[in-house]
C-alpha distance (Angstrom), angle and dihedral (degrees) to the residues before:
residue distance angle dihedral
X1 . . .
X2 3.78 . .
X3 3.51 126.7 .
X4 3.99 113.8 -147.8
X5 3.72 116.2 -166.8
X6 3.71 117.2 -140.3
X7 3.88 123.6 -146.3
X8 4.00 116.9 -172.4
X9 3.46 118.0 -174.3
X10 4.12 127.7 -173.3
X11 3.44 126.0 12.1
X12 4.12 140.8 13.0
X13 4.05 89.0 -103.5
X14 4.22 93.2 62.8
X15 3.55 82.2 51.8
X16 3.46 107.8 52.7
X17 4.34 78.0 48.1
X18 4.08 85.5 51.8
X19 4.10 87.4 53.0
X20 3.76 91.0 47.2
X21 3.93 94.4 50.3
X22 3.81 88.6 41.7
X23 4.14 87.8 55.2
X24 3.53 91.3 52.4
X25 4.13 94.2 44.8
X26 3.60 91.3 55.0
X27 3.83 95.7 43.6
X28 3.66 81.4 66.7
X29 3.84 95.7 52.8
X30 3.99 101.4 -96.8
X31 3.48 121.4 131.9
X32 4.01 118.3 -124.6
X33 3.56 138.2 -156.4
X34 3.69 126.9 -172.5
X35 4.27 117.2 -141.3
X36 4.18 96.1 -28.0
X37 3.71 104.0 -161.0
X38 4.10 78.4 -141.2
X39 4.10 104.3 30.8
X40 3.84 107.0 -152.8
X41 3.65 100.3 170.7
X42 4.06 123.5 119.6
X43 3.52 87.6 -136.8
X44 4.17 127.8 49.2
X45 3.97 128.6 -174.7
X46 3.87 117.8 -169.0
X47 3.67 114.1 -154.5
X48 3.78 99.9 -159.5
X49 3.67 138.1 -156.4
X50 4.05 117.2 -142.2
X51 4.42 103.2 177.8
X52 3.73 110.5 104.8
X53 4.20 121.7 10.9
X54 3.91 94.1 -106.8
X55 3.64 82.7 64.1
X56 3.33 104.5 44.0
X57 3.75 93.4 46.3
X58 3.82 80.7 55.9
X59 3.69 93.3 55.8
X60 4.11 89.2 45.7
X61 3.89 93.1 54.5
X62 3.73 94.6 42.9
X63 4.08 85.1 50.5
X64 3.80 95.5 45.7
X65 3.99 93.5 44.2
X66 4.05 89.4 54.8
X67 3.95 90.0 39.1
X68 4.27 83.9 55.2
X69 3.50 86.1 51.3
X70 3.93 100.2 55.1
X71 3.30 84.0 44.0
X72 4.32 97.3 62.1
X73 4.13 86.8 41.7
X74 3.87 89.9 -97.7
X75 3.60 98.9 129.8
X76 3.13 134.0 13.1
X77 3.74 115.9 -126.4
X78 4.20 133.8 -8.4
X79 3.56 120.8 -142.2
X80 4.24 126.4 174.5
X81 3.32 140.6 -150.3
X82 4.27 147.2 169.0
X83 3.49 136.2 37.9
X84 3.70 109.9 -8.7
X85 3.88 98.9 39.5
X86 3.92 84.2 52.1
X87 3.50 88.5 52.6
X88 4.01 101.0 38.2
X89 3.74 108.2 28.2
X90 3.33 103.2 137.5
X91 3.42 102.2 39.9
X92 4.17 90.4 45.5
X93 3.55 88.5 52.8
X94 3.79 100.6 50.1
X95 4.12 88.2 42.3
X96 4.25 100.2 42.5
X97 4.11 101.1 35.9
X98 3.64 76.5 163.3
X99 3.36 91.7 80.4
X100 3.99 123.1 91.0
X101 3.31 102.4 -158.1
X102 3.65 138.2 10.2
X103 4.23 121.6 -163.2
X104 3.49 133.2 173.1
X105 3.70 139.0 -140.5
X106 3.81 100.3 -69.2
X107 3.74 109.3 18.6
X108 3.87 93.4 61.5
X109 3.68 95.2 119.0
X110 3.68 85.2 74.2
X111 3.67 89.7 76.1
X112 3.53 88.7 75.8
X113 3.74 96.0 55.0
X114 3.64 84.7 57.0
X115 3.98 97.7 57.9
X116 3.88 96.7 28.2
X117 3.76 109.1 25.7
X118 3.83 81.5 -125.5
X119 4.11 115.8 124.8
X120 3.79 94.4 -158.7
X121 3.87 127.7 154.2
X122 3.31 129.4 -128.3
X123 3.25 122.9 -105.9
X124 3.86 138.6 178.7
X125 4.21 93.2 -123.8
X126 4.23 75.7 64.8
X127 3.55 99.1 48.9
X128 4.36 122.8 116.5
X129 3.88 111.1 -155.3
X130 3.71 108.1 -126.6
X131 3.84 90.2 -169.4
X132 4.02 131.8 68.3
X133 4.04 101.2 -48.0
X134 4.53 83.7 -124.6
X135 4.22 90.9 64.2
X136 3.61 132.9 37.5
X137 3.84 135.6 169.0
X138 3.78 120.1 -107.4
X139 3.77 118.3 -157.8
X140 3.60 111.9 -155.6
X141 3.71 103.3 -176.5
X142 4.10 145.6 -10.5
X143 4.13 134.6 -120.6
X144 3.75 128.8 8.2
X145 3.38 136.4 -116.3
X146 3.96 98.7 -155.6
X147 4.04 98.9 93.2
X148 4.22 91.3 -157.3
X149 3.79 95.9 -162.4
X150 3.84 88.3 -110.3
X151 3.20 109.6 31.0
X152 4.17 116.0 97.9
X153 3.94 93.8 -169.3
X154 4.11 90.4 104.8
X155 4.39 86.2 46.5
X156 3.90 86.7 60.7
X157 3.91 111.9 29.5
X158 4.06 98.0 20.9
X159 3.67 128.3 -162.6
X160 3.62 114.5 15.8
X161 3.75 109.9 -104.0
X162 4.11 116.3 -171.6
X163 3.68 123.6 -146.8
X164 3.55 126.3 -113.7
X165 3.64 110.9 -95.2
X166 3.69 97.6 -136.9
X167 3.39 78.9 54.6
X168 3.51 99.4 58.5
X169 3.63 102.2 36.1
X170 3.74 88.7 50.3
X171 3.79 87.8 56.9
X172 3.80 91.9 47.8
X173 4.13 91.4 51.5
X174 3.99 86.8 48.5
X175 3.98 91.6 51.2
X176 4.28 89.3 45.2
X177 4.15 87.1 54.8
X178 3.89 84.8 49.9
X179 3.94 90.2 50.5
X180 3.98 102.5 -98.6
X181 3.57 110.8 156.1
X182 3.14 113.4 168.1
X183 4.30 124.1 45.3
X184 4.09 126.8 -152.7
X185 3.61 103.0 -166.2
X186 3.85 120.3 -148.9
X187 3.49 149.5 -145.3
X188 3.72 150.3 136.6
X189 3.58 82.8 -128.5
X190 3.84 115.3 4.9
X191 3.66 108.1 -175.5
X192 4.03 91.4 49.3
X193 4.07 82.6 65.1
X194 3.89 104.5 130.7
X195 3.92 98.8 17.6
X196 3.71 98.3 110.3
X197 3.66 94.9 42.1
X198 4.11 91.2 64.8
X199 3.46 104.7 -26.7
X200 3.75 103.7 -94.4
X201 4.14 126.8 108.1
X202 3.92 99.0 -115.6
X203 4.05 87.5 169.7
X204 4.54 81.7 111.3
X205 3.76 83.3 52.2
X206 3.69 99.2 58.1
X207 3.44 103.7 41.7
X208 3.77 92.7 42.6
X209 4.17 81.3 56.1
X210 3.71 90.1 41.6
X211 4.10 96.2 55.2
X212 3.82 90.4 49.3
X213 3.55 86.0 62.7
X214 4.15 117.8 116.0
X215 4.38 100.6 -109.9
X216 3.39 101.1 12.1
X217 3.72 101.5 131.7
X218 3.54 102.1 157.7
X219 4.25 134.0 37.5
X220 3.90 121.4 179.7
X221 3.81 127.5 179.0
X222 3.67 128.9 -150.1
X223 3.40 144.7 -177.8
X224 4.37 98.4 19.5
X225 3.82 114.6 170.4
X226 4.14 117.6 -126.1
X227 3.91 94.5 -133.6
X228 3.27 117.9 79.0
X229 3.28 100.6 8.9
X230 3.53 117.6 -166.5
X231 3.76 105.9 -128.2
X232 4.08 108.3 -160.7
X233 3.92 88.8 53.6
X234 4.26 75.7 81.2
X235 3.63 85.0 47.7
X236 3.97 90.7 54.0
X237 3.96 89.3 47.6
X238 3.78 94.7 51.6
X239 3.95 92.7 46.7
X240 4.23 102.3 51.6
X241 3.67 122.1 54.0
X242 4.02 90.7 -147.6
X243 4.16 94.5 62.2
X244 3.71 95.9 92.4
X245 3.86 106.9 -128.8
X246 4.11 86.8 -113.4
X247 3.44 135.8 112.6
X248 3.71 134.7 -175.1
X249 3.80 118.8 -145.8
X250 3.53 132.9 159.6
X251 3.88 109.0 -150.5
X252 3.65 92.7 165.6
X253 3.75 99.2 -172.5
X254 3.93 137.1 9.8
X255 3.91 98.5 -157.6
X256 4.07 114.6 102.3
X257 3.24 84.6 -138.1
X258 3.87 100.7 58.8
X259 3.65 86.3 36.4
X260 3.58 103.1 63.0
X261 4.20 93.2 35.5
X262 3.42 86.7 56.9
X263 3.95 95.6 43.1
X264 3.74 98.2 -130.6
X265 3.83 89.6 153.5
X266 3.86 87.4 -133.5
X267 3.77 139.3 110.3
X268 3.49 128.4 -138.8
X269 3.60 90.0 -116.8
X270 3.85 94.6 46.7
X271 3.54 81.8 61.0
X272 3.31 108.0 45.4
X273 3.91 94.3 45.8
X274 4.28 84.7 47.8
X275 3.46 90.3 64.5
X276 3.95 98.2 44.1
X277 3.58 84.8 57.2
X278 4.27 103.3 44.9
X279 4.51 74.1 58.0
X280 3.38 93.0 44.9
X281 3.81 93.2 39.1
X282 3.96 100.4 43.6
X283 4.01 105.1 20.6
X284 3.87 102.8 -143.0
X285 3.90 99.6 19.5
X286 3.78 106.2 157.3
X287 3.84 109.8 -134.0
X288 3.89 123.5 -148.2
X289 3.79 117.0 179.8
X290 4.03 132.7 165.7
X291 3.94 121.1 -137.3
X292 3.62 139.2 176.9
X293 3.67 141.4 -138.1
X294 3.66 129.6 -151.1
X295 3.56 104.7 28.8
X296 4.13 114.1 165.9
X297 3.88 103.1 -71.9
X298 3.59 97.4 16.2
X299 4.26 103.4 154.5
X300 3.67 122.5 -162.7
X301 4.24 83.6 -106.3
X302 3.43 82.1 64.6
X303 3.62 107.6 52.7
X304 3.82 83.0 40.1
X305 3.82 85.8 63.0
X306 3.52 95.3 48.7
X307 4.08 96.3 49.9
X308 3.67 91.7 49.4
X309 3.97 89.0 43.3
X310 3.70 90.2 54.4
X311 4.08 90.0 47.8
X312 3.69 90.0 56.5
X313 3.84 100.1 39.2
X314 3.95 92.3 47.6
X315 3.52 97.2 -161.5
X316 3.88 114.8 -149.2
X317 4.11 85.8 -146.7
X318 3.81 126.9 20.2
X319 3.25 132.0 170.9
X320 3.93 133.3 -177.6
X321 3.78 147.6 180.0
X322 3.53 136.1 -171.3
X323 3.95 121.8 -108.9
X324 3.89 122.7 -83.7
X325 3.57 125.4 -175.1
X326 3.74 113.4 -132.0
X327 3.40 122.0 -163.4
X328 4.27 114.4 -109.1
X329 3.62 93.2 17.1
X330 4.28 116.5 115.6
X331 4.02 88.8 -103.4
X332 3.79 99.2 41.4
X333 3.73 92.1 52.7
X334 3.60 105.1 37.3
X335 3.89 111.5 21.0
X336 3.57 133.6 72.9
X337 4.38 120.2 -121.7
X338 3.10 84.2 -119.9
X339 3.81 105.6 163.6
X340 3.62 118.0 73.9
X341 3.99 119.7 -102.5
X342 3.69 91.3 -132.2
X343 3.84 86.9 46.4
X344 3.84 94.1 51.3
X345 4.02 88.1 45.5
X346 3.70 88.7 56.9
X347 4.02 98.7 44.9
X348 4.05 84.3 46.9
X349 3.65 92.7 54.3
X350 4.56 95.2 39.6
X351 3.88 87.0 50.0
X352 4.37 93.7 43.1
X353 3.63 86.7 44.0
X354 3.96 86.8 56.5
X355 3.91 92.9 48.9
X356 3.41 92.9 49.3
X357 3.93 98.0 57.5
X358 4.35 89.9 43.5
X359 3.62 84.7 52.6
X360 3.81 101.1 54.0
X361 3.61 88.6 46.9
X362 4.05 93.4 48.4
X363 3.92 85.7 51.1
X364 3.71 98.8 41.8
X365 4.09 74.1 55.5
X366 3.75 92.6 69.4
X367 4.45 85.7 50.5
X368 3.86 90.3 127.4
X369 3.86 107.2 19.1
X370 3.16 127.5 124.4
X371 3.99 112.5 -138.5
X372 3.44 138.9 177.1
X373 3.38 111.7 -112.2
X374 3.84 140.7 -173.4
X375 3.67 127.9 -144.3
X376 3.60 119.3 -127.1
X377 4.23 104.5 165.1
X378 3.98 151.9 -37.7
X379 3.40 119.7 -101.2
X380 3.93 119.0 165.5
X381 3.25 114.1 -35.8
X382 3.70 103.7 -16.1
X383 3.84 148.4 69.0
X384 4.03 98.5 -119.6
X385 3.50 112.0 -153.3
X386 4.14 144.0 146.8
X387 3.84 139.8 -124.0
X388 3.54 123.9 -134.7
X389 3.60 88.9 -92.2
X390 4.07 102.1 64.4
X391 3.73 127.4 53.8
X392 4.02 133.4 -140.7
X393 3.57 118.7 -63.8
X394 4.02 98.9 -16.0
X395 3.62 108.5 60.0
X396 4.32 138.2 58.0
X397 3.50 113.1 -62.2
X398 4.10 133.7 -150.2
X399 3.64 118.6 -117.1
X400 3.96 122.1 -152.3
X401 3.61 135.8 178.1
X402 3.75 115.7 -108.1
X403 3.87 87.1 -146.3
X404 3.84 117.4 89.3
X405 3.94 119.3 21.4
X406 3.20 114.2 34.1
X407 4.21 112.0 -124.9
X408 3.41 134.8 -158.3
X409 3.71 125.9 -138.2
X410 3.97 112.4 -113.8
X411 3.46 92.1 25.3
X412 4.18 130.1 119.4
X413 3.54 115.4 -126.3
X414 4.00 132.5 162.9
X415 3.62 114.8 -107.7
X416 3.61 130.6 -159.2
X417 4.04 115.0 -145.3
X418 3.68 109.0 -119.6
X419 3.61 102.1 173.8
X420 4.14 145.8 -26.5
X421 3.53 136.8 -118.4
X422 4.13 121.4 -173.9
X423 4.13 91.4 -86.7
X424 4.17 103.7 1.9
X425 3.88 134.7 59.8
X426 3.77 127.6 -155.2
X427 3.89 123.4 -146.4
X428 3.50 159.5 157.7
X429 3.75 136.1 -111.2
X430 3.81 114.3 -115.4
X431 3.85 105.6 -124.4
């Protein structure tokens, strides 16, 4: 039996692709590992992430490491899949010959075929959680129809294309029986789910469906879009328990300026008045967003805008990145860099700087709570778990004790806040 050591790079949706793929691998007898600190299988597949240079050099290195390692006898063959093989082939395969088999984003089943002589499909019944067995990722859809001017999603995945939602709730029923509790659901663009099935946002639909069903303890939603917001989704958080009061958005700039360069089909005002109402709508929703600094024609005005935007909106989680040009994209093609590297590295660093300080005071906030918390691992000397207001691996974590009660890991408990640091909080279970 061969082992076949997966590497997924980027974001939670090439994941959930790796999990599928590994499913189907082991179906057929081979053994799989998921991102080995020391890979030791004959056989490696790189699931790679092509949206911003930083990650694509990623992907290359990963790629070139592995290819090095064919070559000294190490392992045995290289194959690679996702986002920046389905937006490079040809020039990947003329550069890496290395390589034994290159696959894009949708036509990674193939792979299989190759190893097996088996064309089989994935499918979610297949699928081998690489995270925590109590939360998995659910992806709800593929491609976006936005076209932000830099944004090269819609170049590699086109048109958004929305699962069926039997589909989807079947896979969320199969996960419960397998002892899933808790349910991050994904999408390029979330709240267009439905749209280009008849034309209507059913995203309120599913999850209303999904918190009715038996186990589901936990719902989180990532990755909504600000225009066109679909306005009884709130309505569907406020009414079940389960729906985690979180939302991911990526606003990405306040300016009008910024806005309409980067076609975001949204007003400063829209915005503004969109996130009085998700307050007014769902008291205590925690708000994550993503914005960027230094896009073409940025002005000091604007960056002023977006600093004092971000001290009135006092997001509970931000994150930010500096502009990139990629290449077929609006802003690659047609507008000039025009802001300074060093310029964009300094903005990055006044607006993170900002963040950081709202979100030690929001978290010294909680000092005194008590929340419900899950439990997701030990490391050191502490249980490490999450409320329903932070997600896996990217947002504030709770800290507590290993001595005293003893806790198990997937498992709700109610936690005391102890204490605060900038991004983490400390407590104790409530006996």
């Amino acid at each position: 039996m061969k082992t076949i050591d997966f590497i997924t790079m980027g974001c939670s949706k090439n994941l959930v692709d790796s999990e599928m793929l590994m499913g189907l691998c082991e179906a057929k007898g081979y053994h799989c590992t998921h991102d080995s600190n020391d890979p030791q299988g004959e056989i490696v597949v790189i699931n790679t992430c092509g949206f911003i240079n930083d990650a694509k050099e990623e992907s290359i290195n990963a790629i070139l490491e592995f290819a090095q390692a064919k070559t000294e006898g190490r392992i045995e063959r290289l194959y690679v899949m996702g986002c920046l093989s389905e937006r490079y082939l040809a020039d990947l395969e003329a550069e890496i010959p290395e390589v034994d088999g290159w696959y894009g984003k949708f036509n990674y089943h193939q792979l299989l075929s190759d190893l097996s002589e088996e064309n089989t499909f994935p499918s979610f019944r297949n699928r081998h959680l690489t995270t925590p067995r109590h939360y998995a990722y659910i992806k709800i859809s593929e491609g976006c129809d936005r076209h932000c001017a830099y944004c090269a999603i819609p170049l590699i995945t086109g048109r958004h294309q929305s699962r069926p939602m039997d589909d989807i709730l079947e896979e969320v029923k199969m996960l419960v029986k397998g002892g899933t509790k808790e349910f991050q659901v994904i999408a390029q663009e979330l709240t267009y789910y439905g749209v280009d099935v008849d034309g209507k946002q059913h995203i309120a639909e599913l999850v209303d469906k999904m918190a009715h069903l038996e186990g589901v303890e936990w719902i989180r939603l990532h990755y909504a879009y600000p225009a066109h917001f679909p306005w009884d989704l709130l309505d569907v958080m406020k009414r079940h328990k389960n729906v985690c009061n979180y939302l991911d958005i990526a606003l990405q700039h306040i300016s009008d300026n910024m806005l309409s360069r980067m076609h975001r089909h949204v007003t400063k005002q829209e915005t503004i008045e969109l996130i009085e109402q998700m307050r007014l709508k769902v008291p205590g929703i925690c708000l994550r967003t993503t914005l960027m600094v230094g896009f073409p024609g940025e002005t000091e005005d604007d960056f002023k805008e977006l600093l004092d935007f971000t001290r009135w909106a006092r997001f509970d989680r931000m994150g930010a990145f500096a502009y990139s040009p990629e290449e077929g994209t609006w802003s690659g093609d047609r507008y000039e860099d025009d802001v300074p590297d060093d310029v964009k590295q300094l903005r990055l660093s006044k607006l993170m700087r900002l963040q950081q300080s709202i979100s030690a005071e929001l978290e010294a906030e909680k000092v005194g709570l008590t929340l419900r918390v899950i439990i997701d691992r030990i490391e050191g000397n502490y249980y490490v778990g999450r409320t329903e207001f932070s997600s896996p691996e990217v947002d504030p974590e709770v800290l507590i004790a290993l001595k005293g009660k003893k806790l198990n890991i997937g498992e709700f408990y109610d936690v005391t806040i102890t204490d605060s640091e900038e991004f983490d909080l400390y407590g104790e279970v409530r006996e």
